[in-house]
C-alpha positions in Angstrom: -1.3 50.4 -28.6 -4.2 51.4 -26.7 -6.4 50.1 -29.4 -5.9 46.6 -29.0 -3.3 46.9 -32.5 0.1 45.6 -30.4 1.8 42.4 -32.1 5.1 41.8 -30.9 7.0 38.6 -32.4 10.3 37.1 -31.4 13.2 36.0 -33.6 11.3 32.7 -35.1 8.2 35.2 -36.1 5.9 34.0 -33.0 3.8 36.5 -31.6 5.9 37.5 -27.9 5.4 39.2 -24.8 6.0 42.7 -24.3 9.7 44.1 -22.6 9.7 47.4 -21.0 13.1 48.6 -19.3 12.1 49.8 -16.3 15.7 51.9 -15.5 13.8 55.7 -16.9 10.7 54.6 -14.5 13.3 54.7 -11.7 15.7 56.8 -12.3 14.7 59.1 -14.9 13.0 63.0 -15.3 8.8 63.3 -15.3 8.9 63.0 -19.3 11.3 59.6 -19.3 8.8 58.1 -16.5 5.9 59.2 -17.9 6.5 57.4 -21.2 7.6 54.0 -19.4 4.4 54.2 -17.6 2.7 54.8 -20.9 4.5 51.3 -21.8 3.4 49.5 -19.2 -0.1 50.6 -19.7 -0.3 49.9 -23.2 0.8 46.1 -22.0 -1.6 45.9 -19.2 -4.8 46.5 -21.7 -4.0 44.2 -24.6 -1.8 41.6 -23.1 -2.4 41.5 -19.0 1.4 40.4 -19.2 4.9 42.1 -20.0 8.7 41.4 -19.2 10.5 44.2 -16.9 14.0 44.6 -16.7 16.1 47.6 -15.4 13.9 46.7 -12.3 16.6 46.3 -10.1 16.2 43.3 -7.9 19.0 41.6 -7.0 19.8 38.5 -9.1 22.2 37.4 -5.7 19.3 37.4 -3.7 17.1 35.5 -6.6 19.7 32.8 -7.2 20.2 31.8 -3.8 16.2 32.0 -3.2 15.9 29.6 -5.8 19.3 27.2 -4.3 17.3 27.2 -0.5 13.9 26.4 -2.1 15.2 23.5 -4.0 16.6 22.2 -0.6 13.3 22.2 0.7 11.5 20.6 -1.5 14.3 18.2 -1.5 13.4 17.4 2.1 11.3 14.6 3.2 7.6 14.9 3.0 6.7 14.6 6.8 9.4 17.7 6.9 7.8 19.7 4.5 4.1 19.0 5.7 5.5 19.9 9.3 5.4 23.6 7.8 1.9 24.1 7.3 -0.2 27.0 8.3 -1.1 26.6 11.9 -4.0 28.9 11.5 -6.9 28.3 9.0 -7.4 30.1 5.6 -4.0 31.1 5.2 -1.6 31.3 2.2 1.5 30.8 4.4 4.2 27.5 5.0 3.9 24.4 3.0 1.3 23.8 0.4 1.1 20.1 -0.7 0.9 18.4 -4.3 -2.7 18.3 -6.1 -3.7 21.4 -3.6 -4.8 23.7 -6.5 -7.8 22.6 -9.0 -8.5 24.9 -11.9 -11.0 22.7 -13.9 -11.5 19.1 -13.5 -7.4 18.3 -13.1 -5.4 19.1 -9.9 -2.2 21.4 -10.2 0.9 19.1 -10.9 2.8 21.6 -8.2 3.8 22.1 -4.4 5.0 25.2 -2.7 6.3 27.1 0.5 4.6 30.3 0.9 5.2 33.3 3.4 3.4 36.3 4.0 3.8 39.9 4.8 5.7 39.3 8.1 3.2 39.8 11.2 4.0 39.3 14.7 2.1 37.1 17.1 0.1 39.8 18.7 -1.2 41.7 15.6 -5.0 41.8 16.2 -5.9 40.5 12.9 -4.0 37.6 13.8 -5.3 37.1 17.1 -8.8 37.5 15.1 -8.3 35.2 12.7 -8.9 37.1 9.6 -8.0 35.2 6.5 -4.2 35.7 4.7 -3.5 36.9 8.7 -0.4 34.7 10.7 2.5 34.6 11.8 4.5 33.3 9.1 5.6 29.3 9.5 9.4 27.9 8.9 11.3 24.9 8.5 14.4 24.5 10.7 17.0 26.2 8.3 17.3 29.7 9.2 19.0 30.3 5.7 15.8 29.7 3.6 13.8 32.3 6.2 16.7 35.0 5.1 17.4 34.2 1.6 13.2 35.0 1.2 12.5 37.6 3.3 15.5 39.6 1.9 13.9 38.5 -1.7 10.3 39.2 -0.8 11.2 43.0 0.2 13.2 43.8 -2.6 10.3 42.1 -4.6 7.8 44.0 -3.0 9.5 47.4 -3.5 10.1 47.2 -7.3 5.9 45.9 -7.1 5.1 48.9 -5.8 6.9 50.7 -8.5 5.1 49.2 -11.0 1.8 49.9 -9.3 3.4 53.4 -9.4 4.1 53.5 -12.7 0.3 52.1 -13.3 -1.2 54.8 -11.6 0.5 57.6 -13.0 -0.5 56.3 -16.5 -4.1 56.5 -15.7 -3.7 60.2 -14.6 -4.1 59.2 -11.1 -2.5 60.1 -8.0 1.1 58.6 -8.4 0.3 56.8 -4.9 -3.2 55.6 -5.8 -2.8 52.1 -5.5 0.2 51.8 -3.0 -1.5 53.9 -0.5 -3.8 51.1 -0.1 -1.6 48.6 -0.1 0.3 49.8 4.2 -0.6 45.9 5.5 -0.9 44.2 2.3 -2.0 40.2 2.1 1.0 39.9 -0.7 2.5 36.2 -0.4 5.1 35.3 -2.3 5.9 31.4 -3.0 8.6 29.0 -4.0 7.3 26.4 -6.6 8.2 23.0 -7.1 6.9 21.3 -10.2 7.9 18.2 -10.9 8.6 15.7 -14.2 5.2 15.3 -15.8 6.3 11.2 -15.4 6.1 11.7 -11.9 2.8 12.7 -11.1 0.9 11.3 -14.7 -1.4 8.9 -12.7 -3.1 12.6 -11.5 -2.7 15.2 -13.7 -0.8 16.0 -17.0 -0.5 19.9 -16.1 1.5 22.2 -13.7 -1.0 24.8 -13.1 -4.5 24.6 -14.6 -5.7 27.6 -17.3 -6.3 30.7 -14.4 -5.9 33.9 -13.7 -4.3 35.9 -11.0 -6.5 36.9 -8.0 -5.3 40.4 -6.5 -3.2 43.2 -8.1 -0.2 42.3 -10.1 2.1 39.0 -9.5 5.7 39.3 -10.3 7.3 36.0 -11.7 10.9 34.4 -11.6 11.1 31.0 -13.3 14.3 29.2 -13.8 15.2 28.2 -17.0 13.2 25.2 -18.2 10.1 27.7 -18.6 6.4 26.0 -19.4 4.4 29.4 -18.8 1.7 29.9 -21.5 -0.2 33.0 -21.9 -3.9 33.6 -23.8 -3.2 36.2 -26.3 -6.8 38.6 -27.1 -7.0 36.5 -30.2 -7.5 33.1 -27.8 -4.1 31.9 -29.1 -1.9 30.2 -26.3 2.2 31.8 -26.7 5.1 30.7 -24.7 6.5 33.0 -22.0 9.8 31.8 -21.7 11.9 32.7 -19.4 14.5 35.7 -19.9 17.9 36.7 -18.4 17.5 39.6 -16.0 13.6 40.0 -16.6 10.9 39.5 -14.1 7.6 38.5 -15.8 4.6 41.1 -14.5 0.7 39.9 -14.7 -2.0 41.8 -14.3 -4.3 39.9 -11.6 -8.4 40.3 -11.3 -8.5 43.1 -8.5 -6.8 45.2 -11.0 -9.2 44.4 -13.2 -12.0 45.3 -11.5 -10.1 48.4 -9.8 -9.3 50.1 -13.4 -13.0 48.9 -14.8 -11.5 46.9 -17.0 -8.7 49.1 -18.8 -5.8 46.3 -17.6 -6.7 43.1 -18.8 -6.1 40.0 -16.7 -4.8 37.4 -19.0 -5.1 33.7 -18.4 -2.1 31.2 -18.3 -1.2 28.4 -17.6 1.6 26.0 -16.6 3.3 23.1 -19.0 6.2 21.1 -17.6 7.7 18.7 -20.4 11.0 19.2 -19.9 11.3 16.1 -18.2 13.2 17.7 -15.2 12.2 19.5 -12.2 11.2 23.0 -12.4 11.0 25.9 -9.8 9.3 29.1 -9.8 8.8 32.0 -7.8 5.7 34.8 -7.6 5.1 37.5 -6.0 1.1 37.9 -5.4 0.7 41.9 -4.8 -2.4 42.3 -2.8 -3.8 45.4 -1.0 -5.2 45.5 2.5 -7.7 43.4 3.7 -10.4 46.3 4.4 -9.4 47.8 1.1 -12.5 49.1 -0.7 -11.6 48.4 -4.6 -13.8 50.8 -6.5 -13.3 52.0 -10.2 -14.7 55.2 -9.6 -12.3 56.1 -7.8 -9.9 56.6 -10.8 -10.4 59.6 -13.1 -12.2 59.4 -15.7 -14.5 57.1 -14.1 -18.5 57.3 -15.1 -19.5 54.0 -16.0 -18.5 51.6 -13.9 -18.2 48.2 -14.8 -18.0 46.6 -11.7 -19.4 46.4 -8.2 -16.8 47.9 -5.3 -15.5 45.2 -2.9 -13.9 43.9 -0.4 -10.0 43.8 -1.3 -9.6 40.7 0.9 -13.0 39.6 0.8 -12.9 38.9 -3.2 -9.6 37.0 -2.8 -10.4 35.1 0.2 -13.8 33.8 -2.0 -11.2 32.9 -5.1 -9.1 30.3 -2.6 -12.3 28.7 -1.4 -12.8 28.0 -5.4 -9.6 26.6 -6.4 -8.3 24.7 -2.6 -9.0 22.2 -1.9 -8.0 23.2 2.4 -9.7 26.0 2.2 -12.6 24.7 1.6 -12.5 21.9 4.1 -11.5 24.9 6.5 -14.6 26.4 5.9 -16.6 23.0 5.9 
Protein backbone atom coordinates (compact mmCIF):
# COMPACT_ATOMS: atom_id res chain seq x y z
CA UNK A 1 0.00 0.00 0.00
CA UNK A 2 0.82 3.43 0.07
CA UNK A 3 2.68 2.93 3.28
CA UNK A 4 5.48 1.14 2.08
CA UNK A 5 3.41 -2.41 3.71
CA UNK A 6 3.16 -4.33 0.04
CA UNK A 7 4.81 -7.94 0.12
CA UNK A 8 3.84 -9.91 -2.70
CA UNK A 9 5.36 -13.62 -2.93
CA UNK A 10 5.18 -16.10 -5.70
CA UNK A 11 4.35 -19.83 -5.46
CA UNK A 12 7.88 -20.92 -3.77
CA UNK A 13 7.16 -18.04 -0.97
CA UNK A 14 9.78 -15.42 -2.56
CA UNK A 15 8.84 -12.00 -2.30
CA UNK A 16 7.52 -11.06 -6.28
CA UNK A 17 6.70 -8.29 -8.39
CA UNK A 18 3.55 -6.67 -8.60
CA UNK A 19 0.69 -7.69 -11.63
CA UNK A 20 -1.90 -5.21 -12.49
CA UNK A 21 -4.36 -6.19 -15.45
CA UNK A 22 -4.49 -3.29 -17.29
CA UNK A 23 -7.95 -4.41 -19.46
CA UNK A 24 -10.46 -1.94 -16.77
CA UNK A 25 -7.63 0.93 -17.37
CA UNK A 26 -8.69 0.58 -21.00
CA UNK A 27 -11.78 -0.36 -21.38
CA UNK A 28 -13.55 0.15 -18.27
CA UNK A 29 -16.05 3.02 -16.45
CA UNK A 30 -14.24 6.15 -14.29
CA UNK A 31 -14.64 3.83 -11.01
CA UNK A 32 -12.88 0.53 -12.80
CA UNK A 33 -10.01 2.98 -14.05
CA UNK A 34 -9.61 4.80 -11.24
CA UNK A 35 -8.87 1.82 -9.05
CA UNK A 36 -6.23 0.25 -11.67
CA UNK A 37 -4.65 3.51 -11.55
CA UNK A 38 -4.70 3.28 -7.77
CA UNK A 39 -2.77 -0.16 -8.56
CA UNK A 40 -0.27 1.13 -10.46
CA UNK A 41 0.44 3.84 -8.07
CA UNK A 42 0.61 1.82 -5.17
CA UNK A 43 3.54 -0.19 -7.26
CA UNK A 44 5.28 2.84 -8.41
CA UNK A 45 6.00 4.07 -4.61
CA UNK A 46 7.19 0.83 -2.99
CA UNK A 47 8.49 -1.20 -5.77
CA UNK A 48 9.49 1.28 -8.96
CA UNK A 49 8.44 -1.96 -10.84
CA UNK A 50 5.22 -3.98 -11.74
CA UNK A 51 3.98 -6.54 -14.48
CA UNK A 52 1.05 -5.28 -16.89
CA UNK A 53 -1.01 -7.43 -18.84
CA UNK A 54 -4.46 -6.74 -20.42
CA UNK A 55 -2.16 -4.06 -22.08
CA UNK A 56 -2.87 -4.97 -25.46
CA UNK A 57 0.18 -5.03 -27.60
CA UNK A 58 0.38 -7.36 -29.97
CA UNK A 59 2.35 -10.56 -29.13
CA UNK A 60 2.50 -11.00 -33.41
CA UNK A 61 4.31 -7.88 -33.65
CA UNK A 62 6.60 -8.79 -30.40
CA UNK A 63 7.53 -12.31 -31.67
CA UNK A 64 8.62 -11.40 -34.96
CA UNK A 65 10.48 -8.16 -33.38
CA UNK A 66 12.37 -10.55 -31.36
CA UNK A 67 12.91 -13.20 -34.78
CA UNK A 68 14.46 -9.93 -36.97
CA UNK A 69 16.61 -8.75 -34.02
CA UNK A 70 18.15 -12.06 -33.47
CA UNK A 71 19.01 -11.92 -37.30
CA UNK A 72 20.89 -8.88 -36.74
CA UNK A 73 22.79 -9.62 -34.20
CA UNK A 74 23.52 -12.71 -36.04
CA UNK A 75 25.16 -10.63 -38.78
CA UNK A 76 28.75 -9.92 -39.04
CA UNK A 77 30.29 -7.30 -36.92
CA UNK A 78 31.52 -4.91 -39.72
CA UNK A 79 27.59 -5.21 -40.67
CA UNK A 80 26.33 -4.34 -37.54
CA UNK A 81 28.90 -1.43 -36.77
CA UNK A 82 27.96 -0.15 -40.37
CA UNK A 83 24.64 0.97 -38.46
CA UNK A 84 25.87 3.37 -36.11
CA UNK A 85 24.57 6.83 -35.42
CA UNK A 86 25.82 9.08 -38.06
CA UNK A 87 25.28 12.05 -35.93
CA UNK A 88 26.84 12.48 -32.37
CA UNK A 89 25.17 11.99 -28.98
CA UNK A 90 22.54 9.86 -30.22
CA UNK A 91 20.78 6.77 -28.89
CA UNK A 92 19.91 5.41 -32.39
CA UNK A 93 21.48 2.31 -34.78
CA UNK A 94 24.04 -0.09 -33.55
CA UNK A 95 25.46 0.12 -30.03
CA UNK A 96 28.54 -2.14 -29.58
CA UNK A 97 29.66 -4.70 -26.81
CA UNK A 98 31.28 -3.16 -23.44
CA UNK A 99 29.49 0.33 -24.57
CA UNK A 100 27.65 0.71 -21.10
CA UNK A 101 29.70 1.03 -17.64
CA UNK A 102 27.70 1.10 -14.49
CA UNK A 103 30.54 0.71 -11.93
CA UNK A 104 33.92 -0.47 -12.54
CA UNK A 105 32.65 -3.54 -15.09
CA UNK A 106 31.38 -2.89 -18.74
CA UNK A 107 27.73 -4.15 -19.72
CA UNK A 108 28.17 -7.76 -21.11
CA UNK A 109 25.37 -6.46 -23.93
CA UNK A 110 24.96 -4.97 -27.59
CA UNK A 111 21.99 -3.44 -29.12
CA UNK A 112 20.15 -1.71 -32.22
CA UNK A 113 18.35 1.28 -31.13
CA UNK A 114 15.83 3.58 -33.03
CA UNK A 115 14.19 6.62 -32.14
CA UNK A 116 11.01 8.56 -32.52
CA UNK A 117 11.11 8.64 -36.33
CA UNK A 118 12.27 12.25 -37.62
CA UNK A 119 12.88 13.28 -41.02
CA UNK A 120 16.04 14.77 -42.39
CA UNK A 121 14.93 18.29 -42.31
CA UNK A 122 13.49 18.57 -38.75
CA UNK A 123 15.42 21.55 -37.24
CA UNK A 124 16.53 19.89 -34.24
CA UNK A 125 18.19 17.59 -36.42
CA UNK A 126 19.72 19.88 -38.66
CA UNK A 127 20.83 21.53 -35.10
CA UNK A 128 22.24 18.79 -33.73
CA UNK A 129 20.46 18.51 -30.45
CA UNK A 130 21.24 15.42 -28.62
CA UNK A 131 18.62 12.08 -28.94
CA UNK A 132 17.80 14.18 -32.55
CA UNK A 133 18.44 11.99 -36.11
CA UNK A 134 17.15 10.46 -38.52
CA UNK A 135 16.93 7.06 -37.50
CA UNK A 136 19.92 4.55 -39.07
CA UNK A 137 19.08 0.84 -40.75
CA UNK A 138 20.63 -2.19 -41.82
CA UNK A 139 19.78 -3.38 -45.37
CA UNK A 140 16.67 -5.54 -44.37
CA UNK A 141 13.63 -3.61 -44.76
CA UNK A 142 11.75 -6.36 -42.55
CA UNK A 143 13.67 -5.47 -39.20
CA UNK A 144 12.74 -1.47 -39.97
CA UNK A 145 8.79 -2.74 -40.08
CA UNK A 146 8.71 -5.38 -37.63
CA UNK A 147 10.08 -2.31 -35.01
CA UNK A 148 8.51 0.57 -36.03
CA UNK A 149 5.09 -1.26 -36.02
CA UNK A 150 6.31 -2.58 -32.40
CA UNK A 151 7.61 0.73 -31.20
CA UNK A 152 4.08 2.51 -31.82
CA UNK A 153 1.98 0.00 -30.39
CA UNK A 154 4.58 0.20 -27.47
CA UNK A 155 4.47 3.78 -27.27
CA UNK A 156 0.60 3.97 -27.20
CA UNK A 157 -0.03 1.49 -24.25
CA UNK A 158 3.21 3.87 -22.57
CA UNK A 159 1.22 6.61 -22.67
CA UNK A 160 -1.61 4.86 -21.10
CA UNK A 161 0.29 4.00 -18.29
CA UNK A 162 1.51 7.52 -17.91
CA UNK A 163 -2.27 8.14 -18.12
CA UNK A 164 -3.20 5.98 -15.63
CA UNK A 165 -0.19 7.58 -13.42
CA UNK A 166 -1.44 10.86 -13.70
CA UNK A 167 -4.93 10.32 -12.94
CA UNK A 168 -3.82 8.61 -9.64
CA UNK A 169 -2.01 11.61 -8.44
CA UNK A 170 -5.29 13.77 -8.96
CA UNK A 171 -3.73 15.32 -11.88
CA UNK A 172 -4.86 16.27 -15.15
CA UNK A 173 -5.48 12.78 -16.91
CA UNK A 174 -3.03 14.24 -19.76
CA UNK A 175 -0.33 15.63 -17.36
CA UNK A 176 2.44 13.86 -18.41
CA UNK A 177 1.59 12.84 -22.16
CA UNK A 178 0.95 16.41 -23.02
CA UNK A 179 4.58 16.84 -22.60
CA UNK A 180 5.59 14.10 -24.19
CA UNK A 181 4.23 15.54 -28.59
CA UNK A 182 8.22 14.96 -29.81
CA UNK A 183 9.39 12.61 -27.28
CA UNK A 184 13.32 11.37 -27.14
CA UNK A 185 11.66 7.61 -26.37
CA UNK A 186 14.15 4.93 -27.99
CA UNK A 187 13.36 1.67 -27.94
CA UNK A 188 16.18 -1.17 -28.34
CA UNK A 189 16.77 -4.75 -29.29
CA UNK A 190 19.27 -6.48 -26.80
CA UNK A 191 21.67 -8.97 -27.38
CA UNK A 192 23.31 -10.50 -24.43
CA UNK A 193 25.41 -13.16 -24.88
CA UNK A 194 26.75 -16.59 -22.85
CA UNK A 195 28.55 -15.17 -19.75
CA UNK A 196 31.57 -17.78 -21.31
CA UNK A 197 31.73 -15.62 -24.16
CA UNK A 198 32.58 -12.33 -22.93
CA UNK A 199 34.22 -13.57 -19.13
CA UNK A 200 37.75 -12.13 -20.04
CA UNK A 201 35.61 -8.50 -19.58
CA UNK A 202 32.86 -8.63 -17.45
CA UNK A 203 30.71 -11.34 -15.56
CA UNK A 204 27.40 -9.15 -15.89
CA UNK A 205 24.73 -8.11 -18.53
CA UNK A 206 23.85 -4.81 -17.39
CA UNK A 207 25.55 -3.20 -14.31
CA UNK A 208 23.28 -2.32 -10.89
CA UNK A 209 21.25 1.14 -12.52
CA UNK A 210 18.42 2.80 -12.80
CA UNK A 211 16.36 4.07 -15.67
CA UNK A 212 16.93 7.63 -16.86
CA UNK A 213 13.57 9.28 -18.15
CA UNK A 214 9.93 8.39 -17.39
CA UNK A 215 8.94 4.85 -17.46
CA UNK A 216 10.71 1.94 -19.69
CA UNK A 217 8.48 -0.89 -20.84
CA UNK A 218 10.31 -4.35 -21.00
CA UNK A 219 9.90 -7.59 -23.13
CA UNK A 220 12.47 -10.33 -22.37
CA UNK A 221 12.38 -13.70 -23.86
CA UNK A 222 12.30 -16.50 -21.78
CA UNK A 223 15.75 -17.21 -20.20
CA UNK A 224 15.14 -14.01 -17.90
CA UNK A 225 18.26 -12.62 -15.63
CA UNK A 226 16.45 -9.25 -14.56
CA UNK A 227 17.00 -8.59 -10.81
CA UNK A 228 15.20 -5.91 -9.02
CA UNK A 229 16.29 -3.96 -5.41
CA UNK A 230 13.42 -4.45 -3.24
CA UNK A 231 12.98 -1.22 -0.33
CA UNK A 232 14.49 -3.75 2.00
CA UNK A 233 17.97 -3.77 -0.31
CA UNK A 234 17.17 -7.41 -1.10
CA UNK A 235 17.84 -8.36 -4.82
CA UNK A 236 14.40 -10.63 -6.41
CA UNK A 237 14.20 -12.19 -9.72
CA UNK A 238 11.90 -10.61 -12.35
CA UNK A 239 11.34 -13.36 -14.48
CA UNK A 240 9.78 -13.23 -17.37
CA UNK A 241 5.83 -13.82 -17.77
CA UNK A 242 3.53 -14.91 -20.57
CA UNK A 243 1.56 -12.00 -21.98
CA UNK A 244 3.08 -9.30 -19.43
CA UNK A 245 5.21 -6.42 -20.20
CA UNK A 246 7.47 -5.47 -17.19
CA UNK A 247 6.94 -1.49 -16.38
CA UNK A 248 9.92 0.60 -14.39
CA UNK A 249 9.68 3.63 -13.07
CA UNK A 250 12.86 5.73 -14.49
CA UNK A 251 14.57 8.97 -12.55
CA UNK A 252 12.56 11.85 -14.39
CA UNK A 253 9.60 10.38 -12.88
CA UNK A 254 11.16 10.47 -9.88
CA UNK A 255 12.08 13.78 -9.75
CA UNK A 256 8.62 14.87 -11.66
CA UNK A 257 6.33 13.35 -8.75
CA UNK A 258 8.94 14.55 -5.88
CA UNK A 259 9.67 11.41 -5.07
CA UNK A 260 6.17 9.56 -4.64
CA UNK A 261 7.27 6.79 -7.57
CA UNK A 262 10.30 5.21 -6.68
CA UNK A 263 12.93 4.39 -9.27
CA UNK A 264 14.14 1.01 -8.39
CA UNK A 265 17.59 -0.33 -9.32
CA UNK A 266 18.20 -3.59 -11.42
CA UNK A 267 20.30 -5.24 -12.85
CA UNK A 268 21.05 -7.84 -15.50
CA UNK A 269 22.34 -11.69 -14.84
CA UNK A 270 22.84 -13.95 -17.82
CA UNK A 271 23.76 -17.66 -16.57
CA UNK A 272 21.69 -19.47 -18.62
CA UNK A 273 24.52 -20.29 -20.75
CA UNK A 274 22.58 -19.35 -24.00
CA UNK A 275 21.97 -16.15 -25.68
CA UNK A 276 19.41 -13.83 -24.48
CA UNK A 277 17.39 -10.93 -26.09
CA UNK A 278 15.55 -8.20 -24.71
CA UNK A 279 13.53 -5.41 -25.67
CA UNK A 280 12.76 -1.69 -23.78
CA UNK A 281 10.93 0.89 -24.42
CA UNK A 282 12.66 4.19 -22.78
CA UNK A 283 9.51 6.71 -22.45
CA UNK A 284 11.04 10.05 -22.47
CA UNK A 285 9.34 13.59 -22.77
CA UNK A 286 10.48 16.43 -25.02
CA UNK A 287 13.62 17.74 -25.04
CA UNK A 288 12.59 21.38 -23.81
CA UNK A 289 10.38 19.73 -21.26
CA UNK A 290 10.50 21.63 -17.95
CA UNK A 291 10.15 18.65 -15.27
CA UNK A 292 8.97 20.38 -12.14
CA UNK A 293 7.16 18.64 -9.06
CA UNK A 294 5.20 21.48 -8.36
CA UNK A 295 3.45 21.23 -10.94
CA UNK A 296 1.44 18.29 -9.60
CA UNK A 297 -1.23 18.84 -6.91
CA UNK A 298 -0.48 18.72 -3.83
CA UNK A 299 2.81 20.01 -4.42
CA UNK A 300 4.49 22.35 -1.43
CA UNK A 301 7.69 21.03 -0.67
CA UNK A 302 9.56 20.25 -3.35
CA UNK A 303 12.23 17.83 -3.29
CA UNK A 304 13.91 18.47 -6.27
CA UNK A 305 15.25 21.20 -8.58
CA UNK A 306 13.03 21.63 -12.08
CA UNK A 307 15.08 20.63 -15.26
CA UNK A 308 15.72 20.25 -18.36
CA UNK A 309 13.78 16.91 -19.61
CA UNK A 310 16.45 16.26 -22.16
CA UNK A 311 19.10 18.09 -20.57
CA UNK A 312 19.14 15.56 -17.27
CA UNK A 313 19.16 12.51 -19.67
CA UNK A 314 21.61 13.70 -22.06
CA UNK A 315 24.14 14.32 -18.64
CA UNK A 316 23.12 10.47 -17.61
CA UNK A 317 24.66 9.04 -21.16
CA UNK A 318 27.81 11.03 -20.81
CA UNK A 319 28.04 9.00 -17.27
CA UNK A 320 27.61 5.56 -18.27
CA UNK A 321 29.06 5.71 -22.48
CA UNK A 322 31.66 5.33 -23.09
CA UNK A 323 30.94 7.38 -27.10
CA UNK A 324 29.36 9.81 -25.59
CA UNK A 325 31.80 10.91 -23.77
CA UNK A 326 34.46 10.74 -26.45
CA UNK A 327 31.76 12.77 -28.48
CA UNK A 328 31.99 15.34 -26.12
CA UNK A 329 35.86 15.06 -25.66
Amino acid sequence: DRAGRIELKDDRGMETLPRIDFTDFRFGDLAERRAVARRIADACAHYGFFYLTGHGVPEEAIAHTFEVGERFFALPLEQRMACRAKARNQNRGYQPMFDTKHGDRPDGKESFDMGFPLPPDDPDVLAGLPFHAVNTWPDDPELRHAMEALYFSMLECGRNVLRAMAMALDADENFFVSRCRKPITNMRILHYPPQELIKDRTDIGAGEHTDKGLITLLLNDRRGGLEVKTPAGDWIEAPPMDGAIIINVGRLLTRWTNGRFVSAVHRVYNRTGLRRYSIPQFHHADYRAVIDPRDLPGVTDPKFEPVVAGDFVAESFRGDRASWREAAA
